[in-house]
PyMOL Python script that loads the backbone (N, CA, C, O; Angstrom):
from pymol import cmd

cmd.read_pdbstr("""\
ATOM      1  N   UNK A   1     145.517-208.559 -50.965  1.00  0.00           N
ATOM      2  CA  UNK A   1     145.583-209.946 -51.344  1.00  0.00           C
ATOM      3  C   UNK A   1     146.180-210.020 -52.747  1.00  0.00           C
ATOM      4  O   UNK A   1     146.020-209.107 -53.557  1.00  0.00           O
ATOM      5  N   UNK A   2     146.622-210.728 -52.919  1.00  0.00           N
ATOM      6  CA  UNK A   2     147.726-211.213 -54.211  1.00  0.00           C
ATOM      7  C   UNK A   2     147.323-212.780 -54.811  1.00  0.00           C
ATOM      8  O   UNK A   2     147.496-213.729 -54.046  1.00  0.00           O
ATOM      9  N   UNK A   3     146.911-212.972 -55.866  1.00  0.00           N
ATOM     10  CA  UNK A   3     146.790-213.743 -56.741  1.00  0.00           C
ATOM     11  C   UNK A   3     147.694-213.727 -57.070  1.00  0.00           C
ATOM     12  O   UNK A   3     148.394-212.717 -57.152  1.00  0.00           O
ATOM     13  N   UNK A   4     148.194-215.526 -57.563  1.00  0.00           N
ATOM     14  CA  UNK A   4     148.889-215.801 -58.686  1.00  0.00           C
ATOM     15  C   UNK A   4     148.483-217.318 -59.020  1.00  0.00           C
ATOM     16  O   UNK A   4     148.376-218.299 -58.283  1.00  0.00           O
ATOM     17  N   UNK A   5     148.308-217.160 -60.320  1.00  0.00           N
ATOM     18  CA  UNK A   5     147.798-218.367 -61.274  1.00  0.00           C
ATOM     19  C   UNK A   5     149.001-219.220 -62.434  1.00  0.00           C
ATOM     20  O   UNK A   5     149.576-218.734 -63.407  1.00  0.00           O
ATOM     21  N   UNK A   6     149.065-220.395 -61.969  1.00  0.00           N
ATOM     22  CA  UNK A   6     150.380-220.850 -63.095  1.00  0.00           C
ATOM     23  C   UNK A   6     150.028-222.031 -63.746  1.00  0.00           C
ATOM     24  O   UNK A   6     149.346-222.940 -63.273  1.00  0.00           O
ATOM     25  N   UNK A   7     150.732-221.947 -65.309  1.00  0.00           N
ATOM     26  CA  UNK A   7     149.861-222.925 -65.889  1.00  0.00           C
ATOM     27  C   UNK A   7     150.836-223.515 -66.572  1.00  0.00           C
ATOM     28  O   UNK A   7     151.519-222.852 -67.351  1.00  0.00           O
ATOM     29  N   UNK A   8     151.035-224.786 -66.392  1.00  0.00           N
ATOM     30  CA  UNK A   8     151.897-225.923 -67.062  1.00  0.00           C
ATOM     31  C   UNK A   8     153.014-225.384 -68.409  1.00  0.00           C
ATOM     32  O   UNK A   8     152.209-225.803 -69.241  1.00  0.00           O
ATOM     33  N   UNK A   9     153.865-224.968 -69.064  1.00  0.00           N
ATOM     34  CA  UNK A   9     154.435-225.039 -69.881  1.00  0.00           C
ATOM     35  C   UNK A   9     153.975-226.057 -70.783  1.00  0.00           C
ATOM     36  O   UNK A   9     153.500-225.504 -71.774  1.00  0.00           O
ATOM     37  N   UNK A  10     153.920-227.154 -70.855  1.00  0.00           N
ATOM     38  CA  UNK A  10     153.289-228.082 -71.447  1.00  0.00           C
ATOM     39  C   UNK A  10     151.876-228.236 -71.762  1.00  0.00           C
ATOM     40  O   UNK A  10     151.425-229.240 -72.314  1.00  0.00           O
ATOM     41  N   UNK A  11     151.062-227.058 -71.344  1.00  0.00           N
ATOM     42  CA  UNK A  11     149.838-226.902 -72.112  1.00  0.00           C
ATOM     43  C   UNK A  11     149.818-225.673 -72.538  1.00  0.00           C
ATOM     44  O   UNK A  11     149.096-224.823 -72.016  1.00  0.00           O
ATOM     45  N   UNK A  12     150.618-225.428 -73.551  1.00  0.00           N
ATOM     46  CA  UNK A  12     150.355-223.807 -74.431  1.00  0.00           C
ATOM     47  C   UNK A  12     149.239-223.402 -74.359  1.00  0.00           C
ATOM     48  O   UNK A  12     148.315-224.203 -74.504  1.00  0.00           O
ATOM     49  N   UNK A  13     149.006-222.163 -74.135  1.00  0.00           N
ATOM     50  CA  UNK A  13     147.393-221.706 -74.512  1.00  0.00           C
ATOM     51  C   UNK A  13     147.694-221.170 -76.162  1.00  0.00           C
ATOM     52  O   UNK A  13     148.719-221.440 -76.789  1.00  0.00           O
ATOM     53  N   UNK A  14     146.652-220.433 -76.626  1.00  0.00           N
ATOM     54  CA  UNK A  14     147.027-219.689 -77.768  1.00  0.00           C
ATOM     55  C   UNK A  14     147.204-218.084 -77.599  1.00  0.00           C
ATOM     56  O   UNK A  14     146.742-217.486 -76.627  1.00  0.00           O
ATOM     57  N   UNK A  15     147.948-217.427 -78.683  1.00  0.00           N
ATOM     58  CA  UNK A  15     148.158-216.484 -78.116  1.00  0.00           C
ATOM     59  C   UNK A  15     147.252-215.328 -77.725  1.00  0.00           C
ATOM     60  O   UNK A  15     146.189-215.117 -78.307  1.00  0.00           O
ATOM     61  N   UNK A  16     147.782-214.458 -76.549  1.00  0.00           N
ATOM     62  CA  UNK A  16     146.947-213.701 -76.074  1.00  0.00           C
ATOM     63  C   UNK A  16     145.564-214.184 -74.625  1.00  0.00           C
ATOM     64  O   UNK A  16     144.651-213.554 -74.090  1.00  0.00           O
ATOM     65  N   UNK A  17     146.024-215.371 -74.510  1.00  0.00           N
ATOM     66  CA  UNK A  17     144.957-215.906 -73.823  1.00  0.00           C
ATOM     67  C   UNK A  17     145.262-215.967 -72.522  1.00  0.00           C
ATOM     68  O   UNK A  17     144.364-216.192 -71.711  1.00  0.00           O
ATOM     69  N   UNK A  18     146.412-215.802 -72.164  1.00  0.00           N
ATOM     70  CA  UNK A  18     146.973-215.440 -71.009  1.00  0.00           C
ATOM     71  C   UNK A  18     146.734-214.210 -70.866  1.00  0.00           C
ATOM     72  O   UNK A  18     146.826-214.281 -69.641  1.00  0.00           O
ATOM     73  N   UNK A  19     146.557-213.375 -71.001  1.00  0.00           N
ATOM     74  CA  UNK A  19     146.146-211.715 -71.145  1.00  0.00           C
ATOM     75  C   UNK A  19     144.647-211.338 -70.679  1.00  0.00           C
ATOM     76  O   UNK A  19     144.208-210.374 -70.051  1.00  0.00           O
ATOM     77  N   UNK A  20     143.920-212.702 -71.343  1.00  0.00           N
ATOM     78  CA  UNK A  20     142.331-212.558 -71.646  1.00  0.00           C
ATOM     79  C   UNK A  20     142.214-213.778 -70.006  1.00  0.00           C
ATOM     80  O   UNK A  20     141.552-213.406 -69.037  1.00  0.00           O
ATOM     81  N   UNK A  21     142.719-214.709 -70.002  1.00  0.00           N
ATOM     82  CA  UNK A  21     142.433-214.874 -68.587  1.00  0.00           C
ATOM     83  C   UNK A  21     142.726-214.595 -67.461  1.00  0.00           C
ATOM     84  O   UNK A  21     142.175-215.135 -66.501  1.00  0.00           O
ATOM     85  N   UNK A  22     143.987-213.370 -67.302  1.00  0.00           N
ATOM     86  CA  UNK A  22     143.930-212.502 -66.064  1.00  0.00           C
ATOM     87  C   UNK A  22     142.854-211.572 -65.915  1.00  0.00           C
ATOM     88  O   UNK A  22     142.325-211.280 -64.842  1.00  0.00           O
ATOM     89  N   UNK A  23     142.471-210.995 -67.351  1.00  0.00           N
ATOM     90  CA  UNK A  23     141.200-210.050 -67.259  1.00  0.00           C
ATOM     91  C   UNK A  23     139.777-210.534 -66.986  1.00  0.00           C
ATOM     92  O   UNK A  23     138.932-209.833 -66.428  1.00  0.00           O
ATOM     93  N   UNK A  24     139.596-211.624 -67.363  1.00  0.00           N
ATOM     94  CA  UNK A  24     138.754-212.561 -66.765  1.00  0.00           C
ATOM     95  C   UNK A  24     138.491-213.083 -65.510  1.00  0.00           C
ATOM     96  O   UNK A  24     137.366-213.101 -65.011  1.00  0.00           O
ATOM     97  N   UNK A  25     139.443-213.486 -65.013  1.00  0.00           N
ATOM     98  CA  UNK A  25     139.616-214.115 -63.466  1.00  0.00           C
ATOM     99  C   UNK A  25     139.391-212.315 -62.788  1.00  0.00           C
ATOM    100  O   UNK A  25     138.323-212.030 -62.244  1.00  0.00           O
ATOM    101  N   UNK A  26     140.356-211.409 -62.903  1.00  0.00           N
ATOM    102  CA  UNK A  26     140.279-210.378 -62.103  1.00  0.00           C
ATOM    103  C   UNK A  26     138.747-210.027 -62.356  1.00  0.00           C
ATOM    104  O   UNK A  26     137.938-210.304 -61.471  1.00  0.00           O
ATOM    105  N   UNK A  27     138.461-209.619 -63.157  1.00  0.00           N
ATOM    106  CA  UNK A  27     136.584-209.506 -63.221  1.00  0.00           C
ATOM    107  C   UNK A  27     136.029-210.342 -62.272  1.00  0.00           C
ATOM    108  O   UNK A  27     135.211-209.719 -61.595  1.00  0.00           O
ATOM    109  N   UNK A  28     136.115-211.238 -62.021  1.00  0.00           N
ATOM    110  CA  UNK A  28     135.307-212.522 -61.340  1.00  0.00           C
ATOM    111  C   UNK A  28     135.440-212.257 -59.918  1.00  0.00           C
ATOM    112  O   UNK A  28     134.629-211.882 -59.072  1.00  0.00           O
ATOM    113  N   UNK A  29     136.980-212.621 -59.866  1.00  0.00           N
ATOM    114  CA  UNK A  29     137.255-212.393 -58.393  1.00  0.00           C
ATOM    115  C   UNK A  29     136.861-210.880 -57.451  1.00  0.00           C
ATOM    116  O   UNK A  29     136.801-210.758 -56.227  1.00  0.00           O
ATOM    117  N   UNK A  30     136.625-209.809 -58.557  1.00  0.00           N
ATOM    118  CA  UNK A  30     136.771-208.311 -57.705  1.00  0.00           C
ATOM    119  C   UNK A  30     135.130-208.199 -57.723  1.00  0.00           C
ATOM    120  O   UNK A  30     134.598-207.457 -56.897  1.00  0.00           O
ATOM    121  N   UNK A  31     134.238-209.012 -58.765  1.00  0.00           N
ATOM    122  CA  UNK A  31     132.980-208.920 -57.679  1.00  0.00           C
ATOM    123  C   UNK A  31     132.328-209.599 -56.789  1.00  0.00           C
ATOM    124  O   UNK A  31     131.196-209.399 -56.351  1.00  0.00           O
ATOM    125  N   UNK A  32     133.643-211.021 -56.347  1.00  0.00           N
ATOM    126  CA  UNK A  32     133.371-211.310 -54.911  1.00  0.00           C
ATOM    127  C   UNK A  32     134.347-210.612 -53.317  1.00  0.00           C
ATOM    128  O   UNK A  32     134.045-210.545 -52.126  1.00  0.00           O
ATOM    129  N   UNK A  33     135.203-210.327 -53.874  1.00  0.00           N
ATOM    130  CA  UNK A  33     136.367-209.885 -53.145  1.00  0.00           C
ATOM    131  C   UNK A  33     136.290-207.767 -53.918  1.00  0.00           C
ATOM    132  O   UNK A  33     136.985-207.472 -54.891  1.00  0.00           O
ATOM    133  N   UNK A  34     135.674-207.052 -53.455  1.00  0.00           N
ATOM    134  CA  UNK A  34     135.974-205.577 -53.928  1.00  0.00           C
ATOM    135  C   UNK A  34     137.064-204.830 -54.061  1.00  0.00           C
ATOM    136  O   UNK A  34     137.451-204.021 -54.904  1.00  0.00           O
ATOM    137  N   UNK A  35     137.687-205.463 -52.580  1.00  0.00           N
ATOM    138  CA  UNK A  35     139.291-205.090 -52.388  1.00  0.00           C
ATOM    139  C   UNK A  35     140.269-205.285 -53.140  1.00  0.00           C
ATOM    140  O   UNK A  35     141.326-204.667 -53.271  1.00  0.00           O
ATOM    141  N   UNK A  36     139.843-206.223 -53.656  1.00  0.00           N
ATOM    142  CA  UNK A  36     141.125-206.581 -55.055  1.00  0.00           C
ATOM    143  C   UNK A  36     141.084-206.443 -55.813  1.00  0.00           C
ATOM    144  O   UNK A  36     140.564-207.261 -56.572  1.00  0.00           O
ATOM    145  N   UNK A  37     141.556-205.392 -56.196  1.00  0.00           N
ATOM    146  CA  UNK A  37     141.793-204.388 -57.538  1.00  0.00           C
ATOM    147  C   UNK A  37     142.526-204.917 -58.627  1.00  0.00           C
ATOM    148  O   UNK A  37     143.648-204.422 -58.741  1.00  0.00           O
ATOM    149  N   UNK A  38     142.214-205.799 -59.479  1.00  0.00           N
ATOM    150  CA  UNK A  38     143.169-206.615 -60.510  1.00  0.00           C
ATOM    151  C   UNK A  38     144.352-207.357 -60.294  1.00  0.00           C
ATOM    152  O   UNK A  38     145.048-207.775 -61.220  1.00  0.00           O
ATOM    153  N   UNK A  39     144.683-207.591 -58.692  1.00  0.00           N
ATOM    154  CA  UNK A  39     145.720-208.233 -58.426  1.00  0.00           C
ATOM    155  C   UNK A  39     145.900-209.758 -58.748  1.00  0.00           C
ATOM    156  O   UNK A  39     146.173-210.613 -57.906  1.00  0.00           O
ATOM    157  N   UNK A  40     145.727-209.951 -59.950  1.00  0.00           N
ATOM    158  CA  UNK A  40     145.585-211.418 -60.587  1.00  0.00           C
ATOM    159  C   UNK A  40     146.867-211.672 -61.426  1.00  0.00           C
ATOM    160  O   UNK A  40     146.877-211.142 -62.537  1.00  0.00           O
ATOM    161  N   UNK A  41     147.853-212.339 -61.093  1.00  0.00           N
ATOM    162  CA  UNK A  41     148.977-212.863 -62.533  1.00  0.00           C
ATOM    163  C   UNK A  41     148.431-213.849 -62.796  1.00  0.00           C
ATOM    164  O   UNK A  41     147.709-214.422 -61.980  1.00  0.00           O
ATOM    165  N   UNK A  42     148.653-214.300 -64.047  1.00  0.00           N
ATOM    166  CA  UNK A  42     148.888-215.749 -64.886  1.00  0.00           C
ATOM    167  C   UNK A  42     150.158-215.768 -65.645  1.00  0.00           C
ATOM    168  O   UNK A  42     150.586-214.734 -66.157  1.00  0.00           O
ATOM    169  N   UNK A  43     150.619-216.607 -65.716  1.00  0.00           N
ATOM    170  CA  UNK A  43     152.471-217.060 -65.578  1.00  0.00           C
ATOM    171  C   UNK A  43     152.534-218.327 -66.362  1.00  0.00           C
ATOM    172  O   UNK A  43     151.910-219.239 -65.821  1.00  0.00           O
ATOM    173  N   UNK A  44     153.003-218.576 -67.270  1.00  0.00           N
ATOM    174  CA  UNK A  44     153.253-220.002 -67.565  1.00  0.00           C
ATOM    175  C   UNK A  44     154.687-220.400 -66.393  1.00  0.00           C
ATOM    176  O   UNK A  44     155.590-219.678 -65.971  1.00  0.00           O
ATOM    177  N   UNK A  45     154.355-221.904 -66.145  1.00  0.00           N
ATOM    178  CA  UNK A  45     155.251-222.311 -64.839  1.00  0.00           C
ATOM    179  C   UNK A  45     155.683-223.779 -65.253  1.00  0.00           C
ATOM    180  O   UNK A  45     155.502-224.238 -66.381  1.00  0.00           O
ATOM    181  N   UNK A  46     156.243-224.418 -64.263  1.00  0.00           N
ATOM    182  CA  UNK A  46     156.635-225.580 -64.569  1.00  0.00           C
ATOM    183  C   UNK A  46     155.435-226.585 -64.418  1.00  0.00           C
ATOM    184  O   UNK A  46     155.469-227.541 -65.194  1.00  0.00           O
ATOM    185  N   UNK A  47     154.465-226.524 -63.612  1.00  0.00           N
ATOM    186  CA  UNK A  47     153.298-227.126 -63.037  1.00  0.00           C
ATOM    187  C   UNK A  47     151.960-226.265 -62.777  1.00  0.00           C
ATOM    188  O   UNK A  47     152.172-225.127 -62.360  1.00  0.00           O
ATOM    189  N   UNK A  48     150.870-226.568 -62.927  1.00  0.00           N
ATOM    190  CA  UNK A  48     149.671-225.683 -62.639  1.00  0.00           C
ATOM    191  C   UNK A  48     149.474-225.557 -61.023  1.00  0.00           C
ATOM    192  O   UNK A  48     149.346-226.511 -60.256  1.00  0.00           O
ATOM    193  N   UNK A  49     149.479-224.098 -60.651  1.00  0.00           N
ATOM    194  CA  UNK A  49     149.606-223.958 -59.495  1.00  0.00           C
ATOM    195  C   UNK A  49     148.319-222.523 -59.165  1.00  0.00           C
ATOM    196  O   UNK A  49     148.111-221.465 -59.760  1.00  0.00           O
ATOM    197  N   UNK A  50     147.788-223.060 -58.141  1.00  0.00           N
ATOM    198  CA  UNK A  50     146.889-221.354 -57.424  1.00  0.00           C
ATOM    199  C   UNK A  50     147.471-221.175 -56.363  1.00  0.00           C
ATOM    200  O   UNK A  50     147.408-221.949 -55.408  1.00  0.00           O
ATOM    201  N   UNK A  51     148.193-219.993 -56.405  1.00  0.00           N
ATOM    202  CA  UNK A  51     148.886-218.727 -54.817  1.00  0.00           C
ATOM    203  C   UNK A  51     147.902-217.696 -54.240  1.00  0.00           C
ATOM    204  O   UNK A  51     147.495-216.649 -54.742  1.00  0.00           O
ATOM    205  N   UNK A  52     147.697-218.119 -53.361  1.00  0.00           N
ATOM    206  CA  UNK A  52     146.559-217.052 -52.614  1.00  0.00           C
ATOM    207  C   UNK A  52     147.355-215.822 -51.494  1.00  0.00           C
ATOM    208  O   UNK A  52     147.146-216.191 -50.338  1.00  0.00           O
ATOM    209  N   UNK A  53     147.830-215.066 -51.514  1.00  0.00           N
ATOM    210  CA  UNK A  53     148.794-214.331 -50.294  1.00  0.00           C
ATOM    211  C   UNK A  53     148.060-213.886 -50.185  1.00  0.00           C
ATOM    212  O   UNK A  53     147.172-213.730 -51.023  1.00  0.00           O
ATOM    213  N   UNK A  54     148.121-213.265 -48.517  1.00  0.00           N
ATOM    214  CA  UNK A  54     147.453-212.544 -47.670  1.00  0.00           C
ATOM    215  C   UNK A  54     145.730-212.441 -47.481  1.00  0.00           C
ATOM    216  O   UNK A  54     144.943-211.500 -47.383  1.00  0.00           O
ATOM    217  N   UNK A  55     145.631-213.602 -47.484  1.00  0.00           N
ATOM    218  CA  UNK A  55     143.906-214.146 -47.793  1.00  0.00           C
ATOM    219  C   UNK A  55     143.444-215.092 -46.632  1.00  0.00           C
ATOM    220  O   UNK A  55     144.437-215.636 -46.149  1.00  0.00           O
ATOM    221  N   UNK A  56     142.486-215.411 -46.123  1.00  0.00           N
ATOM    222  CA  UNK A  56     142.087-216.558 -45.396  1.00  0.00           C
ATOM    223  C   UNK A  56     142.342-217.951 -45.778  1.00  0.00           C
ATOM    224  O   UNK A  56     142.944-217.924 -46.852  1.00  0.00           O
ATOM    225  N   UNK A  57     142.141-219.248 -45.355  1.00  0.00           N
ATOM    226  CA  UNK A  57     142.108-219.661 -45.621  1.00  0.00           C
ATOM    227  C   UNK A  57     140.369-220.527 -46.862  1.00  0.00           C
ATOM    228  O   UNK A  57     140.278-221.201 -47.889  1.00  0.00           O
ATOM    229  N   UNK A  58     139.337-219.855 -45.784  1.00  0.00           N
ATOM    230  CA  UNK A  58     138.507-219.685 -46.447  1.00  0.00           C
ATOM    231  C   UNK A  58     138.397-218.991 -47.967  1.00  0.00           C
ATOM    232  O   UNK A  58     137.992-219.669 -48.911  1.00  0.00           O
ATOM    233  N   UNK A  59     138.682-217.966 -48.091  1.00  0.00           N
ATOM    234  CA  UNK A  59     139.274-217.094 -48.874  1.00  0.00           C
ATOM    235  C   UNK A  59     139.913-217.574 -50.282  1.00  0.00           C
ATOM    236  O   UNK A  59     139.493-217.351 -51.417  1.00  0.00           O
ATOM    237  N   UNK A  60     141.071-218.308 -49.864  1.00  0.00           N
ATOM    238  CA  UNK A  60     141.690-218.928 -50.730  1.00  0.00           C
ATOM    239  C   UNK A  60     140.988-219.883 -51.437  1.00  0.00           C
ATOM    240  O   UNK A  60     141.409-220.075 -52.578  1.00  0.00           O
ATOM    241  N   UNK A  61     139.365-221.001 -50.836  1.00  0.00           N
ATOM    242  CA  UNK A  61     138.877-221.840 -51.162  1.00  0.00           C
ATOM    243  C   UNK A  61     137.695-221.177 -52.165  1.00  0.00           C
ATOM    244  O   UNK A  61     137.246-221.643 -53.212  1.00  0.00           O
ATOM    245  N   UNK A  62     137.452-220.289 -51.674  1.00  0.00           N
ATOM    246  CA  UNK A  62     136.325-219.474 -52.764  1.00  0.00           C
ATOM    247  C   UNK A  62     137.167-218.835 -53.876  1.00  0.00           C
ATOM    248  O   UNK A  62     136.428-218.473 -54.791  1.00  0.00           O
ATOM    249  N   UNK A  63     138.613-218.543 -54.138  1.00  0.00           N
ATOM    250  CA  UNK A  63     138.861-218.006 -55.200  1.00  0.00           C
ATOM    251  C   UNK A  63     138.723-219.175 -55.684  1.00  0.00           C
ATOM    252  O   UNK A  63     137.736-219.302 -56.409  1.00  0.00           O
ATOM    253  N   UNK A  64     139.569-220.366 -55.492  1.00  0.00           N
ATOM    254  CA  UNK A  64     139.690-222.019 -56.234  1.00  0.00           C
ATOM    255  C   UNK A  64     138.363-222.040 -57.017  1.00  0.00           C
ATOM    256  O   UNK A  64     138.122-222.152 -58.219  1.00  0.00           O
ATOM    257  N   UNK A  65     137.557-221.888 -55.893  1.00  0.00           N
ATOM    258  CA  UNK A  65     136.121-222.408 -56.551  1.00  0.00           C
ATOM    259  C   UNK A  65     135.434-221.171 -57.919  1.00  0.00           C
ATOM    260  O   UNK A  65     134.850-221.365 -58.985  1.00  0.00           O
ATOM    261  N   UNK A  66     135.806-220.132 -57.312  1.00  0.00           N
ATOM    262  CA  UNK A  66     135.520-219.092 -58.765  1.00  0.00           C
ATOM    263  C   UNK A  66     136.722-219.518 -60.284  1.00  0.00           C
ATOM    264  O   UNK A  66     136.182-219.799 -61.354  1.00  0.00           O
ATOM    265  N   UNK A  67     137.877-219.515 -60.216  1.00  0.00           N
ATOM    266  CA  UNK A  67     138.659-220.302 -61.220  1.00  0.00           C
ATOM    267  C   UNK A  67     138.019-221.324 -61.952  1.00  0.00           C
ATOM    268  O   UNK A  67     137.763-221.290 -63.156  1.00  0.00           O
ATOM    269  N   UNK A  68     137.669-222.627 -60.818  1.00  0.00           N
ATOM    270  CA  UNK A  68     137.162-223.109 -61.519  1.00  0.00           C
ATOM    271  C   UNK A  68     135.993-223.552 -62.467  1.00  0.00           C
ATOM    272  O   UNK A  68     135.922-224.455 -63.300  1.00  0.00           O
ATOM    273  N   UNK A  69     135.056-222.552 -62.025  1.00  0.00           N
ATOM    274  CA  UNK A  69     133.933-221.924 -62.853  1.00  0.00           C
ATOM    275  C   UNK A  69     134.086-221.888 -64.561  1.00  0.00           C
ATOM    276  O   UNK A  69     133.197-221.388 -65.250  1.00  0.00           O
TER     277      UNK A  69
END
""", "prot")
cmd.dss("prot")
cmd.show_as("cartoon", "prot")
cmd.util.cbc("prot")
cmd.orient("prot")
């Protein structure tokens, strides 16, 4: 399964915090999901977006819901 997390251009984080919330989210997500071994990006993008590949659809609704924690 493949994460990817994208976050507005228009809301800068500060620096390094993109760094600190892939390591974050991947923590979160790998002790509900074991199988996923840090497969988390965060990307600044044109729009805030969550990509779930190769996941359920269920799946995809419990990462949403851990994010938004």
């Amino acid at each position: 399964m493949r994460i990817e997390v994208t976050i507005a251009k228009t809301s800068p984080l500060p620096a390094g915090a993109i760094d600190a919330l892939a390591g974050e989210l991947s923590r979160r997500i790998s002790h509900h999901f074991p199988e996923n071994l840090g497969n988390v990006t965060v990307r600044y993008a044109t729009a805030n977006n969550l990509s779930v590949i190769g996941a359920s659809k269920e799946d995809k609704e419990r990462i949403s819901e851990i994010l938004q924690e």
